[in-house]
N, C-alpha and C positions, 0 to 999 in steps of 0.2 A: 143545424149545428155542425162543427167540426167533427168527421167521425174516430179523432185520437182524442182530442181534448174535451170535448164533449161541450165546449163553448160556441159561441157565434160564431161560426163561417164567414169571412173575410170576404171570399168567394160568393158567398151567396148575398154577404150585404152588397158588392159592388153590383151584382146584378138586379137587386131589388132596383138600388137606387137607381140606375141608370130607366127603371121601366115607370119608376115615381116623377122622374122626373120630364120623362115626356109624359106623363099624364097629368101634370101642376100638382102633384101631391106628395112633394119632399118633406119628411117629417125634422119638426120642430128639435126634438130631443131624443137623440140613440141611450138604451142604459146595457151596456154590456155588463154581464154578469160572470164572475170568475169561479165557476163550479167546480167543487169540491176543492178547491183555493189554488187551481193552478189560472194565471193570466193569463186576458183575452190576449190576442195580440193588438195591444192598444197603440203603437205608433202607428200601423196601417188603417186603425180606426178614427185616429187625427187625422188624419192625411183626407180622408174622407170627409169625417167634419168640415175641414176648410173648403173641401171642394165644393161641397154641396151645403152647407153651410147652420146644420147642425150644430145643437150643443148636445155634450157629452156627462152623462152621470152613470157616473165607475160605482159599482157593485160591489165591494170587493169584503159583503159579510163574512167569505170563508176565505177569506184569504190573507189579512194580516197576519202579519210576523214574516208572508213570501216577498221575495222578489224579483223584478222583470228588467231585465236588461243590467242588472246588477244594481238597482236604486228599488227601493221601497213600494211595496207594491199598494198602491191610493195615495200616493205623494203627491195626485193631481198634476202632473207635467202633462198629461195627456187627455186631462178628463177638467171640464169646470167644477163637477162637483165630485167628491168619494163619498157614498154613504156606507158604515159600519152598521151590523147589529152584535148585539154582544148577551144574544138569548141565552139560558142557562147552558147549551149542548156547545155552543161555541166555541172558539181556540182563547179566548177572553172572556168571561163574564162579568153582568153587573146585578147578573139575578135576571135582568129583563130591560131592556132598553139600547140603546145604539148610537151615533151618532155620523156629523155630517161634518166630513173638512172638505176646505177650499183655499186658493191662493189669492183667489179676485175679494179684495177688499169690503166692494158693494153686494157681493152674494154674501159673504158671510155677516155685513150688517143684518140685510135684510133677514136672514136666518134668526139670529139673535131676535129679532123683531118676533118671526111665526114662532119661539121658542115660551115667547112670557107673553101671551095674547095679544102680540103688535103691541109693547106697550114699554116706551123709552122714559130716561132720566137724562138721556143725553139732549142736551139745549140746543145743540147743532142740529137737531135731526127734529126739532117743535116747529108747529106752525105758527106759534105766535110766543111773546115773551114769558116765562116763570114765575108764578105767584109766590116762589121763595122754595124752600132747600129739600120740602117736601113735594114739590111739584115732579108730576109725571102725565102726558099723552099719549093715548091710543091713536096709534098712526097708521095702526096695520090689522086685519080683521088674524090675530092668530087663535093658539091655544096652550095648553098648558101641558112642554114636553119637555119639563126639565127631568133630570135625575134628581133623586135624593143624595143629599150628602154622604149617607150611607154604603148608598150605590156607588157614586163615582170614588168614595175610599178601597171598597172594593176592587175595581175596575182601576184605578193608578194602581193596584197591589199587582195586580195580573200583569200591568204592563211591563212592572220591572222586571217579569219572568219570560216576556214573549219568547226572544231566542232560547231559552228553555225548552219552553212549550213546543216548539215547533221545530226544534232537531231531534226532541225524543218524538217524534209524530212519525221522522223523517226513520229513524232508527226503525221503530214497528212495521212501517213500511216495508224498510227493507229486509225484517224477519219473513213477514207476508209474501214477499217477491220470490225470495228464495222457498219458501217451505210448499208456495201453492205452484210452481211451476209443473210441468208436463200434469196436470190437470183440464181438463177442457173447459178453459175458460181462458180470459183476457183480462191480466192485470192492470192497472192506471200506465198510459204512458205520460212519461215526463220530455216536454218541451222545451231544449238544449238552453230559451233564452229564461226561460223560468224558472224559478224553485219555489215551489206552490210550498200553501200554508198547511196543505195538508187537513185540510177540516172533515173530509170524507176518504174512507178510501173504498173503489167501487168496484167491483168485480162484472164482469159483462160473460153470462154464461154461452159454450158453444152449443144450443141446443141441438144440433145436427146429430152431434156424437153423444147428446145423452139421453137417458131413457125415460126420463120425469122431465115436464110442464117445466114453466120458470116459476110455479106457482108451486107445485109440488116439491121445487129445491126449496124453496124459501119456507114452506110449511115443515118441511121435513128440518131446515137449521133451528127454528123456531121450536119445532119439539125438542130438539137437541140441548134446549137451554142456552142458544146461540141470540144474540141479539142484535140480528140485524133487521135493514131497512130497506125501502125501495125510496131513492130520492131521483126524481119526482115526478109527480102525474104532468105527463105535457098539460102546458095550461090552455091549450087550443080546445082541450077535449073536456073541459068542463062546463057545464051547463051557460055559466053567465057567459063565456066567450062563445060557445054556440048559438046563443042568441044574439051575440052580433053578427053571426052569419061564416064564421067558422067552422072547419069541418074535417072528420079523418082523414087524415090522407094529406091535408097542407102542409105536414112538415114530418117527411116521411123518415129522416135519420133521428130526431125527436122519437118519433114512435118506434123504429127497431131499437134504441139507446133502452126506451122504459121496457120493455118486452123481455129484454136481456139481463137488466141489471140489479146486482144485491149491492147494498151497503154492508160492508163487516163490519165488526167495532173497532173502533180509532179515538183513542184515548191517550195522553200521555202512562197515565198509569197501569196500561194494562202491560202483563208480565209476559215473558217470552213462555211460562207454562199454561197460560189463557189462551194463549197464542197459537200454539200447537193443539188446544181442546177445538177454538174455532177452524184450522186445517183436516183434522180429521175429523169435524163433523162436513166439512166442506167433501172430502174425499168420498165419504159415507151417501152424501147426499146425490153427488154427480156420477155417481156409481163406481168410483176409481178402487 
């Protein structure tokens, strides 16, 4: 990963590729993912797609409402597919559930198809002609990933509030930035072409200069009535990936990133006096 952005390394994907591709093992589908909602850098990851001739599926569940290069961040200019999730802790909710845009016409057919078990009213899309007005075929082996009505009324509510959402995210932020500085620790950098959705905001402790574990800061906010997170276990290091022959040590800024890192709470509604309880239990903790 990047070690400011804490995304895919550009850097290390051109080097992968370059060592896949003298071995005939260029992969099919890259999925950048845009952590804690600031973007990958996605035009240098097109740029790569074409070359080596990948498709591309943008990530971008924390990252709605940001954008890259000044345009909308999952607008798919850069990615054939965006997939959304819009779980309850999200910058959007629908209670539970997510979705998938795209610009290519025949993916978002087929989508619509894996959505209602492969299974069309459109006549254009039968293998053979309509037994009349109630007629439908299964064309496609899918499943059943609709939202409820419920849901997506929900989830249009949220939408008309994004920019809301996501300049009070940006505000918190920047109370956090200022109140946690000359602390020993490392605030989120923000990347000049982005303005992230802000869905996590992550703090990377200077364990050098402190005197407690990264385990002991985080037990210690946890007593505090602090409610934070550790987002997230490299997925190298769990069991079903280690049985594909994965192992510590393969992605070594991955493992210093989780080693270091608390999530603090990041909520639109949390107040500038919350604010200042999770600072000075932060100060309390890293011994300031």
């Amino acid at each position: 990963i990047d070690p400011r952005t804490y995304n895919l390394s550009v850097d290390q994907l051109k080097a992968k590729l370059v060592i896949a591709e003298q071995n005939g093992r260029l992969p099919k589908v890259v999925i950048p993912v845009h952590l804690t909602g600031q973007s990958c850098e996605m035009a240098e990851i097109r740029a790569l797609g074409d070359r080596y001739g990948f498709k591309i599926i943008e990530d971008a569940s924390h990252a709605i409402g940001g954008r890259y290069r000044g345009e909308p961040i999952g607008n798919c200019r850069y990615s054939d597919i965006t997939v959304l999730s819009f779980h309850p802790v999200k910058i959007v909710t629908t209670a539970e559930g997510g979705m998938a845009l795209t610009n290519n016409p025949e993916l978002a057919a087929r989508l619509q198809l894996f959505r209602s078990h492969g299974i069309t009213r459109d006549a254009s899309q039968m293998t053979h002609a309509s037994d009349g007005a109630w007629y439908y075929q299964q064309i496609e082996l899918g499943y059943n990933y609709r939202l409820t009505d419920l849901q997506a009324a929900l989830g249009l509510s949220q939408m008309r509030r994004i920019d809301e959402f996501v300049t009070r995210r940006h505000a918190v932020a920047r109370n956090y930035d200022a109140a946690l500085a000359g602390l020993p620790l490392t605030t989120p950098w923000q990347h000049p072409d982005s303005y992230s959705g802000l869905h996590l905001y992550v703090i990377r402790l200077a364990l050098k200069s402190i005197r407690r574990t990264h385990r002991e800061v985080f037990d210690a906010l946890r007593a505090a009535d602090i409610g934070v997170n550790v987002h997230y276990i490299p997925v190298h290091t769990q069991p079903y990936y280690a049985a594909l022959g994965f192992r510590v040590g393969d992605f070594p800024e991955a493992e210093r990133y989780y080693a270091e890192a608390i999530s603090l709470p990041m909520y639109p509604g949390l107040t500038e006096k919350q604010q200042m309880q999770v600072h000075r239990a932060v100060a309390v903790a890293t011994g300031d």
